[in-house]
N, C-alpha and C positions, 0 to 999 in steps of 0.2 A: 505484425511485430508488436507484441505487449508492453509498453513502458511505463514501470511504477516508479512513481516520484514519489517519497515522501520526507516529511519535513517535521523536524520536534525540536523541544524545545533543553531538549538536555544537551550539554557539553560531550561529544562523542571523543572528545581527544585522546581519554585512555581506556577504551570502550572497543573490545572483541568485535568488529559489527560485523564477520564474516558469518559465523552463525546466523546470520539476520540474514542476511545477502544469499547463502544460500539453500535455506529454506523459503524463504521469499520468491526466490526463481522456480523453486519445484512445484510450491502453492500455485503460482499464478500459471505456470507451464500445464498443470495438473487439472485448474479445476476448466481451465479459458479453452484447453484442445490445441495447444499449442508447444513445438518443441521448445526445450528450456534453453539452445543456444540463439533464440531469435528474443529471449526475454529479458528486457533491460532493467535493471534497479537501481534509482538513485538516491543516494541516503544525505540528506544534508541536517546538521545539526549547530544546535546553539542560537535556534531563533528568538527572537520577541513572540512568545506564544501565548495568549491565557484565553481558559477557556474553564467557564462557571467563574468568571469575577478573580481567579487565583493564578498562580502560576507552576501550580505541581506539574509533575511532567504528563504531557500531551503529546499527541500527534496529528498534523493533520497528512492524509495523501491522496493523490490523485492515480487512477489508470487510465493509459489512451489502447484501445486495441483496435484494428480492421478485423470488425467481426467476430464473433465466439461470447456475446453478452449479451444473456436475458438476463429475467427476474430473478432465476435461482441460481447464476453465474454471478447474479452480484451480491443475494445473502451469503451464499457460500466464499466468495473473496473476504465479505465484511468479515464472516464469524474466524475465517482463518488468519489471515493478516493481524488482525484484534489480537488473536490469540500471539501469533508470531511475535508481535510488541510488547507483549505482556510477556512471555517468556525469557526472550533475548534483550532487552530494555526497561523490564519493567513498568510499563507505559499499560497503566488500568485498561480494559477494553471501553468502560464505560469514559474515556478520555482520550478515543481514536474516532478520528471521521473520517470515510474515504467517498471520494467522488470519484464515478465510475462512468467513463466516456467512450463512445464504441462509433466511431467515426463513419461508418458504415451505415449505419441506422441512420439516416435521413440522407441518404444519396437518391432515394427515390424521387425523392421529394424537388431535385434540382434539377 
């Protein structure tokens, strides 16, 4: 089950975020191999965020999935979510970071 957290620094109070919400769930359901009613989004806004020394609007987010993340699972989340913020929030791409965690990938290893 895919869950994206992400976190920005803009005031979301009179802010549409369902367009975000659900292209968000299609992206991640779409690029991960995953049905989009197992995929969580959680949008939180109005943090303390600066990033390059300033405080224009940013984002930073995280995903956790069991499995369905390699290399090109995770450029393809970067370059499409990027875009997603950019679109529905106006949040530059070059002003989004995601971290990308596949909980799966080192179970061998225990």
């Amino acid at each position: 089950m895919p869950c994206l957290y992400i976190s920005t620094n803009l005031n979301l109070d009179e802010v549409d975020t369902d367009p975000l919400f659900s292209q968000a769930t299609k992206a991640v359901a779409s690029i991960i191999g995953r049905p989009e009613h197992f995929v969580m989004v959680i949008l939180k806004g109005s943090l303390a965020i600066r990033f390059n020394g300033n405080k224009e609007p940013a984002a930073y987010a995280e995903i956790v999935s069991m499995g369905g993340i390699n290399r090109e699972v995770k450029r393809r989340l970067i370059a499409t979510l990027g875009t997603i913020l950019e679109n529905t929030l106006s949040i530059p791409t070059t002003r989004f970071v995601l971290k990308v965690y596949d909980i799966n990938a080192n179970r061998s290893k225990l």
